[in-house]
N, C-alpha and C positions, 0 to 999 in steps of 0.2 A: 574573561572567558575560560579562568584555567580552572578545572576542577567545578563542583558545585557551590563553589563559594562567590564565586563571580556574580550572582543574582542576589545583591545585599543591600538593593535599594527597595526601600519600602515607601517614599512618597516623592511624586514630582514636583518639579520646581515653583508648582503654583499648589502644592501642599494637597492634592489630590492622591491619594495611595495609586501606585502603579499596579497594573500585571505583574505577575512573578518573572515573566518570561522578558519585560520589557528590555534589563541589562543585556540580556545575551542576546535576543535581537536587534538590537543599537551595535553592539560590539560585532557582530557578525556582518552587519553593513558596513561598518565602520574601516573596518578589515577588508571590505572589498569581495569575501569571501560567498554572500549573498547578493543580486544585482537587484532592485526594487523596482516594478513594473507599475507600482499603480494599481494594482487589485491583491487584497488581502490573498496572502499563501499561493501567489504567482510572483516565481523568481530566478532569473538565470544565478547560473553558478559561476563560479570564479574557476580557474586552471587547479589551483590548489585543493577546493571542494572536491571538483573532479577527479582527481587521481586518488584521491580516500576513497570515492565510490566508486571509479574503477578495481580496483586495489581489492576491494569487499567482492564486487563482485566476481574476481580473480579465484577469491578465499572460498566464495561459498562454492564455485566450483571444482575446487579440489578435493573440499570438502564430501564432495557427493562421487567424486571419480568411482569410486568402488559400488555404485549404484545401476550401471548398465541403461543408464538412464537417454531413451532423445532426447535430442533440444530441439528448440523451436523460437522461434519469434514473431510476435505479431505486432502490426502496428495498432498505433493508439486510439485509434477507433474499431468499431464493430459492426456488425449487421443489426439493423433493428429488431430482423426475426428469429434473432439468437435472445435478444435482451427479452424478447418476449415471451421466449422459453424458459430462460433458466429461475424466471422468481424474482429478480432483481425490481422489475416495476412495483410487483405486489408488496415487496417489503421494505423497500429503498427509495420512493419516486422523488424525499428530498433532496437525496443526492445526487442525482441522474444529470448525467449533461447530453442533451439531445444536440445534433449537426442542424444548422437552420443552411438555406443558399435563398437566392433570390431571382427569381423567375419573372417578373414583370416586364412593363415594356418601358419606352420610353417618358412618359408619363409616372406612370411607377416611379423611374428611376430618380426623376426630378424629386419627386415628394419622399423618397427617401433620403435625397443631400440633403433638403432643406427641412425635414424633423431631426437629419443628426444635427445639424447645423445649432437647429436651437434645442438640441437635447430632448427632443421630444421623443416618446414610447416608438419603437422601427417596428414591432415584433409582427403588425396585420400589413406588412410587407416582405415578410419572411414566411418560407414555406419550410415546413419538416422534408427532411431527406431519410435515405433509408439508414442512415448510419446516426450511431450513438457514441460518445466517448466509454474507453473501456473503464468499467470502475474495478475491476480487478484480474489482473495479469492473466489469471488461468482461464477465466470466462471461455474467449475465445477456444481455446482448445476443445474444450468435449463435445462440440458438433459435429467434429475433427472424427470422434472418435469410436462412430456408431459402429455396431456388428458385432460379432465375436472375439472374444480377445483370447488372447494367445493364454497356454497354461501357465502360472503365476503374475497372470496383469501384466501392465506396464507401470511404465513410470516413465516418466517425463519432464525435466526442466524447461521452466520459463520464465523469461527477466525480460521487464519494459515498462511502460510509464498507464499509470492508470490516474483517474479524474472523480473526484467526488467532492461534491458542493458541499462546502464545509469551512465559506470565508472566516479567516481568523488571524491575527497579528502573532500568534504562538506558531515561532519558526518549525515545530514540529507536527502543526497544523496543517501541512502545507495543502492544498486542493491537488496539486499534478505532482505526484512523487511515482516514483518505482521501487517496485519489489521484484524480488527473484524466490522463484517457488520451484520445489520439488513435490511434482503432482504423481499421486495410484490411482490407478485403476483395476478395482477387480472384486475377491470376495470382500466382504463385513471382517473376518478376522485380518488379513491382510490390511484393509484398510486401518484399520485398529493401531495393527503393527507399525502401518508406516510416520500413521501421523505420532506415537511414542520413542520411534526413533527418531525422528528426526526433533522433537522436544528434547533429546537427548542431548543429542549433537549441538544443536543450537544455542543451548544453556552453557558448553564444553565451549563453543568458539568463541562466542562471547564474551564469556570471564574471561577468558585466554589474552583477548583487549583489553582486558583492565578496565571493563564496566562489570560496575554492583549486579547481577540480574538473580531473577527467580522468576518461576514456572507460575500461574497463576489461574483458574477458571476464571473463562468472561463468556461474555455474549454479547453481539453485535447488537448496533442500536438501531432495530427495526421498526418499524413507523406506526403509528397509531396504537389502538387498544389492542387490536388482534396481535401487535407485533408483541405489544406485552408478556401477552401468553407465549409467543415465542422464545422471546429473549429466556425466560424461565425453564423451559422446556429445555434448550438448550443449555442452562446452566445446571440441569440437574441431571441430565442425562451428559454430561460435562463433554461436549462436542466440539465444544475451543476451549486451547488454550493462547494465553498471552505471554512470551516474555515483558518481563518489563526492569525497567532501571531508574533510580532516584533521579530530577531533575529538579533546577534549583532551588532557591532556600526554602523552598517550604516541603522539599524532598517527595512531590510528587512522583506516582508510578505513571510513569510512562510508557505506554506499548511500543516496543521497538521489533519482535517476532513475534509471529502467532503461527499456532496447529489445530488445523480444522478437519472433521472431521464431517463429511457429508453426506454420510448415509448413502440414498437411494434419489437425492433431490437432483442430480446430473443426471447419472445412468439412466434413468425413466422417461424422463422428455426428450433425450437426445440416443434412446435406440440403442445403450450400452449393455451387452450381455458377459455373462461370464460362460467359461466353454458348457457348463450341466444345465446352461439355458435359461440361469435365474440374471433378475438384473442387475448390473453391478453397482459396487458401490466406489465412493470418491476421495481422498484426504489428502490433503495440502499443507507442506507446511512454507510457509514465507519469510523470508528475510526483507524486513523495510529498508532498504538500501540508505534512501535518506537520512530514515532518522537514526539508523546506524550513526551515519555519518556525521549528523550534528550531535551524537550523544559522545562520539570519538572527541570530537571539537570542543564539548560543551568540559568533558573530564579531562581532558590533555593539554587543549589549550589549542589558537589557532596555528600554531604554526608546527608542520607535522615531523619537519627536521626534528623537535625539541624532542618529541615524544619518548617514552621510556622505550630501550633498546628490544624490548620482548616485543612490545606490541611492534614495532616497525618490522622485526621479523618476520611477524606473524602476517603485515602485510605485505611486506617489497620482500619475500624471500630469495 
């Protein structure tokens, strides 16, 4: 796991080519450093994972000190009548993780032991609730944030665990990771500004760790044929960007941060004005804490004592 050289197996022991990723998640369980649940990209963490992603999460907010910024935290679920505002169904709905509970009665309950029992479909025993898994950190906040807003926006950090269906054995895959994001609220040029500084910034801390990165246009992977036109639109009107960093041997890009840039798609379903009365716009830029931290692990190697003395600086100052 030290460096990118550590993924330099190319076929399994029954002569089947592996995943690229397969070394460095064997060596990351192996280590102890990932706990295995049983479901693809669901996994606790070790004490030592831990303190890297605290440690980041430490960095990214010192990083931001000079930004006059609130914070906030929300927990990992949301309202459903937020998910239904901001877009995310219409663009997203294969990632979405809806809250089920169970309302039946006695009877019900029987014939729900006895289909887990024998593994049978529970789901026309389950009732949707009003809550959704949050798929991304900032969501909740701009319902938060209806009205007029003060002269130069706000800005706003927030760090917590978001959910998106996206089972996959690529430790960077994860479904429940968290991000910490520095959110604007306000005019079009402000938002501009905020999501290029903080591309700035992000690429500066980064390397600062001693990961390879660069700034990169992308677009999110939105659903169907409509999302198509999206996704394009988006890349030409260059509205995200990605950090990203080589991972192993076959030196994929990886997105580790992104800067997004939202227009008018918050401020308008959720009642955001700027003070001259027009409606605001939104830019976020995020830190994946996780795959921060598995890309820290993946370059340095697991054990954080060893690390080179800049980067342990940079995060146990």
């Amino acid at each position: 796991m030290t460096d990118r050289s550590t993924a330099t197996v190319d076929q399994g022991s029954n002569g089947v080519p592996e995943d690229p990723w397969t070394p460095f998640r064997d060596q990351l369980l192996a280590e102890g450093l990932l706990v295995p649940t049983g479901v693809d990209g669901l996994y606790g963490r070790s004490g030592t994972y831990e303190s890297v992603a605290d440690a980041m999460d430490r960095l990214v907010l010192r990083v931001g000190a000079d930004q006059a910024a609130s914070s906030v935290r929300f927990p990992p679920v949301m309202p459903w009548a937020t998910f239904e505002r901001n877009g995310y169904l219409e663009s997203f709905p294969d990632q979405m993780g809806s809250v089920h509970t169970f309302r039946g009665d006695e009877r019900d309950h029987a014939e729900l032991l006895r289909r887990t029992e024998a593994g049978e479909d529970r789901g026309t025993l389950l009732e949707t609730t009003d809550m959704v898994l949050c798929p991304a950190v900032c969501h909740p906040l701009y319902p938060t944030m209806g009205g007029v807003l003060p002269d130069g926006g706000r800005r706003v950090e927030v760090y917590g665990y978001c959910f998106r269906h996206e089972p996959s054995t690529d430790p960077f895959r994860m479904q429940a990771f968290r991000q910490h994001d520095y959110v604007y609220l306000g005019t079009p040029d402000g938002a501009r500004h905020h999501r290029d500084l903080w591309l700035e910034r992000g690429l500066e801390v980064l390397s600062g760790l001693g990961l390879e990165v660069a700034s990169v246009v992308a677009n999110d992977p939105f659903f169907g044929r409509p999302g198509r036109m999206l996704a394009a639109n988006q890349r030409n009107e260059e509205l995200k960007y990605e950090i990203v960093t080589p991972v192993y041997a076959t030196q994929r890009q990886t997105a580790i941060s992104s800067s997004n840039c939202h227009l008018d798609h918050f401020g308008s379903p959720f009642g955001i004005e700027t003070p001259d009365g027009e409606v605001a716009h939104t830019s976020c830029f995020g830190f994946g804490v996780d795959r921060i931290t598995l890309a820290l692990l993946h370059r340095h190697g697991p054990d954080p004592d060893g690390w080179p003395a800049g980067v342990r600086t940079q995060l146990w100052p």
